[in-house]
mmCIF file of the N, C-alpha and C atoms, coordinates in Angstrom:
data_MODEL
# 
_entry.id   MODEL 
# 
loop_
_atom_site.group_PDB 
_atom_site.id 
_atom_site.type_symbol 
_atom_site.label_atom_id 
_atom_site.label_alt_id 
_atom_site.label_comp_id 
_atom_site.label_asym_id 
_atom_site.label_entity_id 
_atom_site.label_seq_id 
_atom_site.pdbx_PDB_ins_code 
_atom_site.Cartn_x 
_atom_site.Cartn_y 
_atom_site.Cartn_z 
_atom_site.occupancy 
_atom_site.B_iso_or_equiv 
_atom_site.pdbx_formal_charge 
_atom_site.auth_seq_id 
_atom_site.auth_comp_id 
_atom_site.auth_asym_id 
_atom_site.auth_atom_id 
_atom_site.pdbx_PDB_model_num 
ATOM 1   N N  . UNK A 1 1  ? 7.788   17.398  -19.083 1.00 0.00 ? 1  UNK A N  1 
ATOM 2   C CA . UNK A 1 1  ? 6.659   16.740  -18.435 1.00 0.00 ? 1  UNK A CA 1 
ATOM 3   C C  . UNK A 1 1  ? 5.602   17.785  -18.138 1.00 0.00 ? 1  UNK A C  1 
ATOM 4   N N  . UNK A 1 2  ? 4.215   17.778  -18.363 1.00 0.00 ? 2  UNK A N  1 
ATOM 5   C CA . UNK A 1 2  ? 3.019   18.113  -18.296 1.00 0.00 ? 2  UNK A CA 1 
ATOM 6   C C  . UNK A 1 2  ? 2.575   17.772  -16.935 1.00 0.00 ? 2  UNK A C  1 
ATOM 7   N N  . UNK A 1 3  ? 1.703   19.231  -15.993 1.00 0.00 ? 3  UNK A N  1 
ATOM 8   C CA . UNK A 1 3  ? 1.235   18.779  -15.489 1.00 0.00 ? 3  UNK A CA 1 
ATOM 9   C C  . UNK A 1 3  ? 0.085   17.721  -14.766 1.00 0.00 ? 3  UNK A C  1 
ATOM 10  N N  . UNK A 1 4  ? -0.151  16.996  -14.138 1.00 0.00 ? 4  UNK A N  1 
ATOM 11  C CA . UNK A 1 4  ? -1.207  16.164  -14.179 1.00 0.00 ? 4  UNK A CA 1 
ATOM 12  C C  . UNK A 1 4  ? -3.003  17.193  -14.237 1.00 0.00 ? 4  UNK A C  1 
ATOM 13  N N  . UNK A 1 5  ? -3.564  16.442  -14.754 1.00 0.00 ? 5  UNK A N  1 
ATOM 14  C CA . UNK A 1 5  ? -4.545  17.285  -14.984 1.00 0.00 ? 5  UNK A CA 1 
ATOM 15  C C  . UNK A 1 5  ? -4.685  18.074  -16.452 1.00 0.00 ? 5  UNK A C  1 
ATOM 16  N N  . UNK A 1 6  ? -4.167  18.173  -17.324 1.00 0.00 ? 6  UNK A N  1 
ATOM 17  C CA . UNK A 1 6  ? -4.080  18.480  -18.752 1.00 0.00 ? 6  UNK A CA 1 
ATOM 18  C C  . UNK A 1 6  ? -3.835  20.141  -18.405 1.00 0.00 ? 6  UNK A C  1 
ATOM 19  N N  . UNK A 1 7  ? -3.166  21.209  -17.748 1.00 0.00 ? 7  UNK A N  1 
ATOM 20  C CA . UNK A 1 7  ? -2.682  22.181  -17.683 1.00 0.00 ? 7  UNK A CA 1 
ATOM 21  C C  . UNK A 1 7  ? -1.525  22.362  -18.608 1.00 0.00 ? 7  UNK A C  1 
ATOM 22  N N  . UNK A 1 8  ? -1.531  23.198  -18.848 1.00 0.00 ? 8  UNK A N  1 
ATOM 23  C CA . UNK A 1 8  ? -0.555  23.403  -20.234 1.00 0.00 ? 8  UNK A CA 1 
ATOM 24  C C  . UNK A 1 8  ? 0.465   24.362  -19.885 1.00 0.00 ? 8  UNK A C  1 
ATOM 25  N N  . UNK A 1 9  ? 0.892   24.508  -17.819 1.00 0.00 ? 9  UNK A N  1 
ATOM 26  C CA . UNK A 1 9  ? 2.408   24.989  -17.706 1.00 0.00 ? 9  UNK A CA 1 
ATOM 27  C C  . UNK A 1 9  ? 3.237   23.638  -17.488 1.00 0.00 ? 9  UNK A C  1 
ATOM 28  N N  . UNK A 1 10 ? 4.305   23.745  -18.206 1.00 0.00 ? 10 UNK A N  1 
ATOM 29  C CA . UNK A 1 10 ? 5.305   22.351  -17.493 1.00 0.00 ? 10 UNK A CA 1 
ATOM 30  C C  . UNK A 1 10 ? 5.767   22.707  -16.372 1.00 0.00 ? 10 UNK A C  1 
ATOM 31  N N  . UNK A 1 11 ? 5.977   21.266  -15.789 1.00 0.00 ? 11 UNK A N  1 
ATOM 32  C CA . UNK A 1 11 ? 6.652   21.318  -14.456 1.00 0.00 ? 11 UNK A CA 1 
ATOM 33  C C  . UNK A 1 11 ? 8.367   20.926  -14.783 1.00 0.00 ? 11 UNK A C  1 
ATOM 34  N N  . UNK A 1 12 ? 8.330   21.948  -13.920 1.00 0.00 ? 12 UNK A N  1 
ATOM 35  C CA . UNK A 1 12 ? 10.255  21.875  -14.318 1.00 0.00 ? 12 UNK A CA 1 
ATOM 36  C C  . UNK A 1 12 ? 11.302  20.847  -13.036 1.00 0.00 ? 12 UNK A C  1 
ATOM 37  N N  . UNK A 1 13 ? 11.931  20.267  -13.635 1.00 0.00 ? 13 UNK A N  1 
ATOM 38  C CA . UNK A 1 13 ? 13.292  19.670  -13.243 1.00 0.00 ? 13 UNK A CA 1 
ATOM 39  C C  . UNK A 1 13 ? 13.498  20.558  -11.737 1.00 0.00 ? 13 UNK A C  1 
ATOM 40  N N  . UNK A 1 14 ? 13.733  21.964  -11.618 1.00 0.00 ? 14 UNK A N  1 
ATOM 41  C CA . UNK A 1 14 ? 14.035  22.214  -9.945  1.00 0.00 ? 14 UNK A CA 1 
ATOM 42  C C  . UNK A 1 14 ? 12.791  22.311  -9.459  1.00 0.00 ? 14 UNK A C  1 
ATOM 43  N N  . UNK A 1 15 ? 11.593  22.204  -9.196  1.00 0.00 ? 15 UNK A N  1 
ATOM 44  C CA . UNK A 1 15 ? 10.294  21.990  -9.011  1.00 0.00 ? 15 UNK A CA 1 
ATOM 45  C C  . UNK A 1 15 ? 9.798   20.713  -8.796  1.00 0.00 ? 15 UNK A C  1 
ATOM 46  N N  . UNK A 1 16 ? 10.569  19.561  -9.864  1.00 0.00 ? 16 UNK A N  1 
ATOM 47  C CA . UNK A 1 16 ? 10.398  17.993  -9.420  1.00 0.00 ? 16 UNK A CA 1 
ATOM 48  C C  . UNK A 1 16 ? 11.316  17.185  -8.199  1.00 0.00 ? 16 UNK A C  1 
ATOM 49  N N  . UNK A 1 17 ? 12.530  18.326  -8.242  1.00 0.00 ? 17 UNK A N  1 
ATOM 50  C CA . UNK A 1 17 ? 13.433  17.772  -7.571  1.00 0.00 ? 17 UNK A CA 1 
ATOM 51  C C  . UNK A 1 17 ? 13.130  18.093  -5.531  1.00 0.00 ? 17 UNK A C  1 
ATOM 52  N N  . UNK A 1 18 ? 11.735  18.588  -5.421  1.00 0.00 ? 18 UNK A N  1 
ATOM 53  C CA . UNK A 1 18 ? 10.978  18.709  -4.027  1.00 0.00 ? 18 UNK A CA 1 
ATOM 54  C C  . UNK A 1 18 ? 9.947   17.328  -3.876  1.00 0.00 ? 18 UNK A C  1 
ATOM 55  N N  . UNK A 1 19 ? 9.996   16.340  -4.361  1.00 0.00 ? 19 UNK A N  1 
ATOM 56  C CA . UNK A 1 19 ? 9.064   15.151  -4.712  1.00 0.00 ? 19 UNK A CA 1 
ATOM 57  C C  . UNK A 1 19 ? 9.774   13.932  -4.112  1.00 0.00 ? 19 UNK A C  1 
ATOM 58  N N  . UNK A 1 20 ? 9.211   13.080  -3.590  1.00 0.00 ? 20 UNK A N  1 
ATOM 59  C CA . UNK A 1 20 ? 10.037  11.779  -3.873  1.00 0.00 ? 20 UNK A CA 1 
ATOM 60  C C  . UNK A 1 20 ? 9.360   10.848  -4.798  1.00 0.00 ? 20 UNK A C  1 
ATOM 61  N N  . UNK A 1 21 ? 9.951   9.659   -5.532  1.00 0.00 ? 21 UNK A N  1 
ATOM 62  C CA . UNK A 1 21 ? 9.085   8.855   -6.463  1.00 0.00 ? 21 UNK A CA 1 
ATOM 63  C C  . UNK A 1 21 ? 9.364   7.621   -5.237  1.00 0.00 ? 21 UNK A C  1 
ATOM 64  N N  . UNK A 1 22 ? 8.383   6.647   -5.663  1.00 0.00 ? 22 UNK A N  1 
ATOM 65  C CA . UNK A 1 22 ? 7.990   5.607   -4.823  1.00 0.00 ? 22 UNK A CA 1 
ATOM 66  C C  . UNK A 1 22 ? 8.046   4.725   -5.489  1.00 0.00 ? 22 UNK A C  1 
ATOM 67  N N  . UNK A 1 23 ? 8.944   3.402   -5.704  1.00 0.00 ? 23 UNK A N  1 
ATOM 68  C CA . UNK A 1 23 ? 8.307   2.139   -6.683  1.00 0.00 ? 23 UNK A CA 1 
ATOM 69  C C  . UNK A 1 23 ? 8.534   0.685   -6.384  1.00 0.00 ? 23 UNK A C  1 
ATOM 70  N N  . UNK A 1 24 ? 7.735   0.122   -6.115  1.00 0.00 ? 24 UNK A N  1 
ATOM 71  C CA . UNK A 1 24 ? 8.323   -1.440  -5.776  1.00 0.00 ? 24 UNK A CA 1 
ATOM 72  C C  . UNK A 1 24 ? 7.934   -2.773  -6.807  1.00 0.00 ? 24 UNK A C  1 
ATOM 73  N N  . UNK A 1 25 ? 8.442   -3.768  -6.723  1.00 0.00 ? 25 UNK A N  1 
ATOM 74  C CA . UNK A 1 25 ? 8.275   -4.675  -7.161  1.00 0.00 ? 25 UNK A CA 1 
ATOM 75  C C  . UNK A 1 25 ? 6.815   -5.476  -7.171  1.00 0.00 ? 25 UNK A C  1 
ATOM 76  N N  . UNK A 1 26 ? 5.550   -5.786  -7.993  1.00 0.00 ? 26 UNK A N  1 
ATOM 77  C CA . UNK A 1 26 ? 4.797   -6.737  -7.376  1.00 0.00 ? 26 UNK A CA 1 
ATOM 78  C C  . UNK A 1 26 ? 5.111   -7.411  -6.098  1.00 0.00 ? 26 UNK A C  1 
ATOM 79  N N  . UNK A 1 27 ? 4.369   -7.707  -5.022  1.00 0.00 ? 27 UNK A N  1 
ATOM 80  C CA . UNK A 1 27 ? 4.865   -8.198  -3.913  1.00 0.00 ? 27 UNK A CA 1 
ATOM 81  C C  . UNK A 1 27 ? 3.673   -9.804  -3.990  1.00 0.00 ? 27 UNK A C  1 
ATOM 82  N N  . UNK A 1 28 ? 4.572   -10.794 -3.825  1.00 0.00 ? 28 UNK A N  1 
ATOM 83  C CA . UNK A 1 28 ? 3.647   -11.796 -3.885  1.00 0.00 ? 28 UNK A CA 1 
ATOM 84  C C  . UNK A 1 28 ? 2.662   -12.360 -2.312  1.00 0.00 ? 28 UNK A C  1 
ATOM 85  N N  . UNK A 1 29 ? 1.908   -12.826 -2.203  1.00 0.00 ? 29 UNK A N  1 
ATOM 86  C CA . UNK A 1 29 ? 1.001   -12.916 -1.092  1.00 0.00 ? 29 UNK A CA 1 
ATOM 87  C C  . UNK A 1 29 ? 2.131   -13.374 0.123   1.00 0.00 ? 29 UNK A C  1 
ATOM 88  N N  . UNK A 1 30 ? 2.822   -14.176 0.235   1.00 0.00 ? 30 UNK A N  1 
ATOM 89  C CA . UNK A 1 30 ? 4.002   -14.569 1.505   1.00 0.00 ? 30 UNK A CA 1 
ATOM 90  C C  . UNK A 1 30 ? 4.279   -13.643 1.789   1.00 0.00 ? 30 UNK A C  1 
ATOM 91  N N  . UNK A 1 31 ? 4.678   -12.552 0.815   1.00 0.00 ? 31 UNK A N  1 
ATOM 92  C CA . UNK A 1 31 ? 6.282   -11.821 1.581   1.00 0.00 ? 31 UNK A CA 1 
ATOM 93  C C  . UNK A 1 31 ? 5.306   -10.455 1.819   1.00 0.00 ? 31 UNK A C  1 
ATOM 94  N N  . UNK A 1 32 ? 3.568   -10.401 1.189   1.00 0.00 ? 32 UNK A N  1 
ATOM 95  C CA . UNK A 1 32 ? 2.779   -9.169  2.122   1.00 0.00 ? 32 UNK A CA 1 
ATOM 96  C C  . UNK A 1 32 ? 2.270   -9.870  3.226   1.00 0.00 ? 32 UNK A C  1 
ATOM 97  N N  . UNK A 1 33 ? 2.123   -11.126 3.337   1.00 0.00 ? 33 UNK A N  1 
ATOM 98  C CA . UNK A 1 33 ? 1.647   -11.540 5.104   1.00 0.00 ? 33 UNK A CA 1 
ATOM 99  C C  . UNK A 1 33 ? 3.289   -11.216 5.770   1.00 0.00 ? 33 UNK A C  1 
ATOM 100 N N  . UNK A 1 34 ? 3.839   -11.874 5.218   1.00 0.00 ? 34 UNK A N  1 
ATOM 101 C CA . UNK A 1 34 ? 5.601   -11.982 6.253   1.00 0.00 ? 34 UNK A CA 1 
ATOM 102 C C  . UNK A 1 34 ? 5.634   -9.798  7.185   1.00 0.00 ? 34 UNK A C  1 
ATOM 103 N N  . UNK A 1 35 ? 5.880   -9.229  5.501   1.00 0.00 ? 35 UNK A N  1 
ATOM 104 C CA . UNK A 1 35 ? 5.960   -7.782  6.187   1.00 0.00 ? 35 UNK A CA 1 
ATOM 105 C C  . UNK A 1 35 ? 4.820   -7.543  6.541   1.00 0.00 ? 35 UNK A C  1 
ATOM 106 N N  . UNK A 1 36 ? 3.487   -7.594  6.823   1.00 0.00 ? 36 UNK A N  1 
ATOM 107 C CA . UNK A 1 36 ? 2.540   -7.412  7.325   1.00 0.00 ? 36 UNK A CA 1 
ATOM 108 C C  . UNK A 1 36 ? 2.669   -8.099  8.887   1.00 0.00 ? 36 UNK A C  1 
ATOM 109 N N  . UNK A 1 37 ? 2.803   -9.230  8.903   1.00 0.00 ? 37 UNK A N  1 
ATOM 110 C CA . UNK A 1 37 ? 2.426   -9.963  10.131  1.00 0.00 ? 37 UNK A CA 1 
ATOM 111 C C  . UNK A 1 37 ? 3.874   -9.697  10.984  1.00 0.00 ? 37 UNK A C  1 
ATOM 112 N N  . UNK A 1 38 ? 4.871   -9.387  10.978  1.00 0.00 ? 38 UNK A N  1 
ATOM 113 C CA . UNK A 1 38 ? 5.815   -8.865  11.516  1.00 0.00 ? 38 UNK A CA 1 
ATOM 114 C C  . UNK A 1 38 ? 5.896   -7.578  12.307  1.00 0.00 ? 38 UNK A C  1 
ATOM 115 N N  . UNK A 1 39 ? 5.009   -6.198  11.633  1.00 0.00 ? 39 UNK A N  1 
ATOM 116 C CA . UNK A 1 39 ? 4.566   -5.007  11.653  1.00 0.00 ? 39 UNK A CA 1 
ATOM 117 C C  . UNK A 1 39 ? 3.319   -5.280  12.576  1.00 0.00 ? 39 UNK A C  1 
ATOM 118 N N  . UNK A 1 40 ? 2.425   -6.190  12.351  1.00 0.00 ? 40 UNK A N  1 
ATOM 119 C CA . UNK A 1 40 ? 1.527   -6.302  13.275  1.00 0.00 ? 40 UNK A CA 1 
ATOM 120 C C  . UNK A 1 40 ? 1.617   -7.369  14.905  1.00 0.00 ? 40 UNK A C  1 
ATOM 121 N N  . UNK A 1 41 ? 2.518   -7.923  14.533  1.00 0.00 ? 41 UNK A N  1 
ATOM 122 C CA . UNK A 1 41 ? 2.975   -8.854  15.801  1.00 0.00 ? 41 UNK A CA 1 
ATOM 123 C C  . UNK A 1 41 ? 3.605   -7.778  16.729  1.00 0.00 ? 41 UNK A C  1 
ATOM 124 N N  . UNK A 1 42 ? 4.234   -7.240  16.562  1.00 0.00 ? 42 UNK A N  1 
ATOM 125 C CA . UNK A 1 42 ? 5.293   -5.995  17.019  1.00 0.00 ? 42 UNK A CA 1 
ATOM 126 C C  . UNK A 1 42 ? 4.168   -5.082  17.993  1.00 0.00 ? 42 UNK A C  1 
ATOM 127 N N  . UNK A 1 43 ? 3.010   -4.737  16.716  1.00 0.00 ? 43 UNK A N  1 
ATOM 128 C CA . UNK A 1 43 ? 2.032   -4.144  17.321  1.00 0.00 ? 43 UNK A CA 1 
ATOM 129 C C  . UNK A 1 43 ? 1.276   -4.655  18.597  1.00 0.00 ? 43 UNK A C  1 
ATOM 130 N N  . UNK A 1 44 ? 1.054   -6.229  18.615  1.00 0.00 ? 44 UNK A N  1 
ATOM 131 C CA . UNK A 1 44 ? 0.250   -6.616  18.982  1.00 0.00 ? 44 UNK A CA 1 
ATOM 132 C C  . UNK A 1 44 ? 1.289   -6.875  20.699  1.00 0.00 ? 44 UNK A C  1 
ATOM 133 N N  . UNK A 1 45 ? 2.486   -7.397  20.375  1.00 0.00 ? 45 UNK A N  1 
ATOM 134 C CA . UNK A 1 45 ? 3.440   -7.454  21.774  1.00 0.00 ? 45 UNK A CA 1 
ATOM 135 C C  . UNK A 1 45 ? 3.598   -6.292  22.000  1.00 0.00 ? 45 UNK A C  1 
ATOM 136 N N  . UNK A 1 46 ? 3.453   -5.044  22.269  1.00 0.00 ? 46 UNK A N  1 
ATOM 137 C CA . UNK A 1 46 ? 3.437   -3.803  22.960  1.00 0.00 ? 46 UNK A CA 1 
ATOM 138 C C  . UNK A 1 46 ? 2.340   -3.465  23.689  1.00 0.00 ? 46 UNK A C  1 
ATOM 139 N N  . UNK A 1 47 ? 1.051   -3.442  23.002  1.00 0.00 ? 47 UNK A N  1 
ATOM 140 C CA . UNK A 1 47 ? -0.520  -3.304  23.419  1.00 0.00 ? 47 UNK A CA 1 
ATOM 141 C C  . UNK A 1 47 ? -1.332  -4.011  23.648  1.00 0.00 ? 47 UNK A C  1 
ATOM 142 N N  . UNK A 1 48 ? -1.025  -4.846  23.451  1.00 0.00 ? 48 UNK A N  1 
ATOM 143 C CA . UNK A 1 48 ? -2.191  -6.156  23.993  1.00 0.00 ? 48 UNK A CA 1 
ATOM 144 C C  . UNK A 1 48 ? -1.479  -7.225  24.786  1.00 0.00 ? 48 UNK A C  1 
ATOM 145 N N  . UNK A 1 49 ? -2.387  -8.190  25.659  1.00 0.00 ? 49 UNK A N  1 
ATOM 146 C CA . UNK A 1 49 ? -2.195  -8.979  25.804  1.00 0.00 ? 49 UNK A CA 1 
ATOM 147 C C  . UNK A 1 49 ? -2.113  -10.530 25.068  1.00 0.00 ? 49 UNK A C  1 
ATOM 148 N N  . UNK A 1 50 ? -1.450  -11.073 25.316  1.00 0.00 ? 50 UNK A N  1 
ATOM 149 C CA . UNK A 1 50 ? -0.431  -12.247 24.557  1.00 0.00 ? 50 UNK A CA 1 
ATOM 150 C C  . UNK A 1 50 ? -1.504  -13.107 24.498  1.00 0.00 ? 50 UNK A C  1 
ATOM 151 N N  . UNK A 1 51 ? -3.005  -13.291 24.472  1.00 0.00 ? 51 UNK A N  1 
ATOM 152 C CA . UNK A 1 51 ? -4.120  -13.642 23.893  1.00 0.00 ? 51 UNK A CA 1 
ATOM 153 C C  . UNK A 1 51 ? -4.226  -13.103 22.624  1.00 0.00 ? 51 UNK A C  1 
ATOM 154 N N  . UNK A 1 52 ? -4.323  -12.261 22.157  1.00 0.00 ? 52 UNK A N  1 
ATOM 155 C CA . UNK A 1 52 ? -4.412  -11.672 21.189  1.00 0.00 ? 52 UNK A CA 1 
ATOM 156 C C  . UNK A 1 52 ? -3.832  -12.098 19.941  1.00 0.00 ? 52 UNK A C  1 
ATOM 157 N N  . UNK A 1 53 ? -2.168  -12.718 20.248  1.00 0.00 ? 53 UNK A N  1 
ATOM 158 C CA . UNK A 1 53 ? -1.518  -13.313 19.385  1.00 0.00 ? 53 UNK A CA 1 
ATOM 159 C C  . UNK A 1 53 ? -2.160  -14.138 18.056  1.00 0.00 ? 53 UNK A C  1 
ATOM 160 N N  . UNK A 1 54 ? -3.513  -14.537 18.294  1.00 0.00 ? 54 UNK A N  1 
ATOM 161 C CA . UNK A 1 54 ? -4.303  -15.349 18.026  1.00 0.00 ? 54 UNK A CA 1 
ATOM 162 C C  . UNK A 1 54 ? -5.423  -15.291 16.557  1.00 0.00 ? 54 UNK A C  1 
ATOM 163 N N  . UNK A 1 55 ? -5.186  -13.775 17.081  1.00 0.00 ? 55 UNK A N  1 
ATOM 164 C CA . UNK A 1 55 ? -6.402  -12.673 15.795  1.00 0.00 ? 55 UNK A CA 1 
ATOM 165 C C  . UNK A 1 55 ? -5.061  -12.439 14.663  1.00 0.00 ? 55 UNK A C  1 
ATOM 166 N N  . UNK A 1 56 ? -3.440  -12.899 14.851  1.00 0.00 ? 56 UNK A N  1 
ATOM 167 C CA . UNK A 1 56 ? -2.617  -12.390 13.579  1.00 0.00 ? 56 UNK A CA 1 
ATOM 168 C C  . UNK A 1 56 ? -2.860  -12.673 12.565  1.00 0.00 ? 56 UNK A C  1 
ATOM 169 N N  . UNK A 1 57 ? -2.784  -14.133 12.314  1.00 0.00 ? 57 UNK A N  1 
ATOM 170 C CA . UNK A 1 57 ? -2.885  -14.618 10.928  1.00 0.00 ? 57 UNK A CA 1 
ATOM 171 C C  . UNK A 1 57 ? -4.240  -13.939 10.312  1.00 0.00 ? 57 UNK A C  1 
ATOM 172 N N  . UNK A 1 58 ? -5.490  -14.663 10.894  1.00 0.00 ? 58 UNK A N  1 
ATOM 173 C CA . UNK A 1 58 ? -6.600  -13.537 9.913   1.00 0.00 ? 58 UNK A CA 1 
ATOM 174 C C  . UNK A 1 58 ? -6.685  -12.422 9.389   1.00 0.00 ? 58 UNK A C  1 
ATOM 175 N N  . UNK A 1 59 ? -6.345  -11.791 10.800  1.00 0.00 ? 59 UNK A N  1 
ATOM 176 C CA . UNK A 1 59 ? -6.310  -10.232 10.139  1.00 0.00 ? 59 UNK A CA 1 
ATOM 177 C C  . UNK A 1 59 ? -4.760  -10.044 8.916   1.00 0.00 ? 59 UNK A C  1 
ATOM 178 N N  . UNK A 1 60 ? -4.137  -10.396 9.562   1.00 0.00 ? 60 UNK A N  1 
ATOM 179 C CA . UNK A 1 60 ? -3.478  -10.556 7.829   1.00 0.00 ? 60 UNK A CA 1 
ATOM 180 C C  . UNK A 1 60 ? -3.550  -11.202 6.925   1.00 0.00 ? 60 UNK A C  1 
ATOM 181 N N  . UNK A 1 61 ? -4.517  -12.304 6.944   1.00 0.00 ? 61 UNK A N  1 
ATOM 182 C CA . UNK A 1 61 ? -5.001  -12.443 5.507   1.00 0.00 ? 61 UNK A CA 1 
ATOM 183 C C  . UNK A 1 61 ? -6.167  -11.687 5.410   1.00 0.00 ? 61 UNK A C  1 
ATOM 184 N N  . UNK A 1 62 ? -7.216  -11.230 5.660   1.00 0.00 ? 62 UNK A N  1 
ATOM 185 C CA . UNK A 1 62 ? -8.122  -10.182 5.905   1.00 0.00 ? 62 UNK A CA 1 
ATOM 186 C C  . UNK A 1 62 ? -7.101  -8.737  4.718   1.00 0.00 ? 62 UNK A C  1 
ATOM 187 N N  . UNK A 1 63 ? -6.617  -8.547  5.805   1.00 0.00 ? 63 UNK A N  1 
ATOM 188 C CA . UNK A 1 63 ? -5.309  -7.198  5.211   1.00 0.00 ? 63 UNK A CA 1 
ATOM 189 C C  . UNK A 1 63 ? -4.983  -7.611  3.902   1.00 0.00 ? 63 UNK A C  1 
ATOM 190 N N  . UNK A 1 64 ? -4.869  -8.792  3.345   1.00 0.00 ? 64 UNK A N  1 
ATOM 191 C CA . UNK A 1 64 ? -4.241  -8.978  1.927   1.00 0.00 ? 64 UNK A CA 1 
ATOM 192 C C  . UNK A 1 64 ? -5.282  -9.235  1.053   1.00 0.00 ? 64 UNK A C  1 
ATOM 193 N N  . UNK A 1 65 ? -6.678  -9.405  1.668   1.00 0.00 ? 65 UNK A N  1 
ATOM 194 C CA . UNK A 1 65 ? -7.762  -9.790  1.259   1.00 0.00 ? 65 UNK A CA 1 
ATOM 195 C C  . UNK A 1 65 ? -8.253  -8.506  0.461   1.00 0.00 ? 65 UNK A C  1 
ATOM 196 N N  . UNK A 1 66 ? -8.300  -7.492  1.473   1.00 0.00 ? 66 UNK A N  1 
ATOM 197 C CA . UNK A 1 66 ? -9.028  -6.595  1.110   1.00 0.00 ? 66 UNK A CA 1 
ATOM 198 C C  . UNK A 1 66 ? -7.824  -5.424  0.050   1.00 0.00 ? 66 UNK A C  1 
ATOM 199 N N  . UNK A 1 67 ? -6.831  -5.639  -0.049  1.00 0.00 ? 67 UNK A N  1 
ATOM 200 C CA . UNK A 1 67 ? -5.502  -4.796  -0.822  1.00 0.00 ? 67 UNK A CA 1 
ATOM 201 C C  . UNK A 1 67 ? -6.216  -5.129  -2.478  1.00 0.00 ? 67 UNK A C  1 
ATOM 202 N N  . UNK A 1 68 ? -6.045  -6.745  -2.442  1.00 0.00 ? 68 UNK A N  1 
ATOM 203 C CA . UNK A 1 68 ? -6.350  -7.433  -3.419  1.00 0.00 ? 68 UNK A CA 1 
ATOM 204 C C  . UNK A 1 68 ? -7.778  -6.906  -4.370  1.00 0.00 ? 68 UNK A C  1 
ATOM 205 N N  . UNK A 1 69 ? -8.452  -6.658  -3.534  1.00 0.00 ? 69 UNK A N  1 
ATOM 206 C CA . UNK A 1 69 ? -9.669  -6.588  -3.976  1.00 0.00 ? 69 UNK A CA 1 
ATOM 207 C C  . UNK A 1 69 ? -9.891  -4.755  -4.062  1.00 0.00 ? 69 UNK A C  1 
ATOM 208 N N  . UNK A 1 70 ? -8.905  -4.000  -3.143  1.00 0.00 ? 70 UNK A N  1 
ATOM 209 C CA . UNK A 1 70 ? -9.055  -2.660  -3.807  1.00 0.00 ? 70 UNK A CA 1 
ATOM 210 C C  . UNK A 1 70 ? -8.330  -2.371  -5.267  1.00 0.00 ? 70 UNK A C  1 
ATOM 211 N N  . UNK A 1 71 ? -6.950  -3.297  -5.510  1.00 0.00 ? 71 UNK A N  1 
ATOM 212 C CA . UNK A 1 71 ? -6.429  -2.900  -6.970  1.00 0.00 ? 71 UNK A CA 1 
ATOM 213 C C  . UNK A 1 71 ? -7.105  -3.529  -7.967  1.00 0.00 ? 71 UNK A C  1 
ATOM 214 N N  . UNK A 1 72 ? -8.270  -4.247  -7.766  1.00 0.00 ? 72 UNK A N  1 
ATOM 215 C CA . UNK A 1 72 ? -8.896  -4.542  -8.866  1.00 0.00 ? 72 UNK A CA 1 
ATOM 216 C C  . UNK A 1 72 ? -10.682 -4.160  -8.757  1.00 0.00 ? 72 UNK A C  1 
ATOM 217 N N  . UNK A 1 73 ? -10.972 -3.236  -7.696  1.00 0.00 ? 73 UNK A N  1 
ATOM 218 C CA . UNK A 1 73 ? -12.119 -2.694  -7.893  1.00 0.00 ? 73 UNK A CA 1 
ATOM 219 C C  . UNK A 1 73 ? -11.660 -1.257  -8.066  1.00 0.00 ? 73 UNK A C  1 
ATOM 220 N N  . UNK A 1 74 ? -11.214 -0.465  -7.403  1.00 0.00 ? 74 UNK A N  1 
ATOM 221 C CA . UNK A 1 74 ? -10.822 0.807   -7.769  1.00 0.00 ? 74 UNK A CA 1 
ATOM 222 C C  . UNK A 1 74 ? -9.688  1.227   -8.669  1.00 0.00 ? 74 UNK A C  1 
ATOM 223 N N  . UNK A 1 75 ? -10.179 0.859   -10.188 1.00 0.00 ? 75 UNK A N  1 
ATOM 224 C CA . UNK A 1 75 ? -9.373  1.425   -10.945 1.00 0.00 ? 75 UNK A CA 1 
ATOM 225 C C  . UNK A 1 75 ? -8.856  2.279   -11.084 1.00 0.00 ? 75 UNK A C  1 
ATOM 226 N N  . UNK A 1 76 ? -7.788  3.463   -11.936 1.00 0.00 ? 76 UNK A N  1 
ATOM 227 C CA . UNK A 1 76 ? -7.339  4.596   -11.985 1.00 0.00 ? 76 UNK A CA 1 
ATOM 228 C C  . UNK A 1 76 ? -8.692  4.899   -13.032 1.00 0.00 ? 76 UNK A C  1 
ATOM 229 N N  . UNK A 1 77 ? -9.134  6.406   -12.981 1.00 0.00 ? 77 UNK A N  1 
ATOM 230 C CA . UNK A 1 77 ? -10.429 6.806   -13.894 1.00 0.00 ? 77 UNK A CA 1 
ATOM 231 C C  . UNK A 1 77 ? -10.136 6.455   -15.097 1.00 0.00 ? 77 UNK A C  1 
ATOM 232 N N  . UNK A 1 78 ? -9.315  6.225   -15.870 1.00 0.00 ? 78 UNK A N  1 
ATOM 233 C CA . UNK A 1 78 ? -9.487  6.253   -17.286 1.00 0.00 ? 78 UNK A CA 1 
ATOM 234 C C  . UNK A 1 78 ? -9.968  4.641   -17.689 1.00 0.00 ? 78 UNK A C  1 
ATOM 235 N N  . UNK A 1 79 ? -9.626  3.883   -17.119 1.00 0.00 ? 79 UNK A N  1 
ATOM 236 C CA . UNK A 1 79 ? -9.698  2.364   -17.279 1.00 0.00 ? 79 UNK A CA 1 
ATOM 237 C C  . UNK A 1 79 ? -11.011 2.052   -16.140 1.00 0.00 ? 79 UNK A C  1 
ATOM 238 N N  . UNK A 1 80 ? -11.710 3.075   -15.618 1.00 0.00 ? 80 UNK A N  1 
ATOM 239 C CA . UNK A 1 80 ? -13.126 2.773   -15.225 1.00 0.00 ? 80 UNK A CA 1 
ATOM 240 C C  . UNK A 1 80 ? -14.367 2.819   -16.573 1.00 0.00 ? 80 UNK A C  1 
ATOM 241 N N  . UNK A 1 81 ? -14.183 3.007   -17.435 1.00 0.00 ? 81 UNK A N  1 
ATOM 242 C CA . UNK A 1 81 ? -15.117 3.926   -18.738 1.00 0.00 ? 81 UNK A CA 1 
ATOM 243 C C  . UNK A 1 81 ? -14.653 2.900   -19.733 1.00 0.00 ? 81 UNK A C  1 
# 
């Protein structure tokens, strides 16, 4: 494997093995409000008052609104051109 950036030292196997890889499944819109609005309810019963309860749903669709609309405006550079 080549480094990113077209450098022409490889990166070696005990050098990769300081990394973690990250990968998940497409996540469909339910189950990013569900883990979203769970993470933010949590938030919201610690620091606020129980009025507040009220602003969840939007702002998590807001939150899925705007995810949506960054993986399809900010491409990776090569597929901007």
């Amino acid at each position: 494997m080549g480094p990113p950036g077209g450098g022409r030292q490889p990166v070696t196997n005990r050098f990769l093995r300081h990394f973690n890889h990250v990968a998940f499944p497409e996540l469909s819109d339910a189950s990013m409000k569900l883990i979203f609005g769970k993470i933010f309810a949590a938030h919201l019963d610690m620091f606020f008052p129980p009025v507040m309860k009220a602003v969840l749903d939007p702002v998590c669709d807001a939150s899925i609104n705007i995810y949506k609309n960054c993986l399809k405006d900010l491409l990776p550079t090569p597929a901007k051109s």
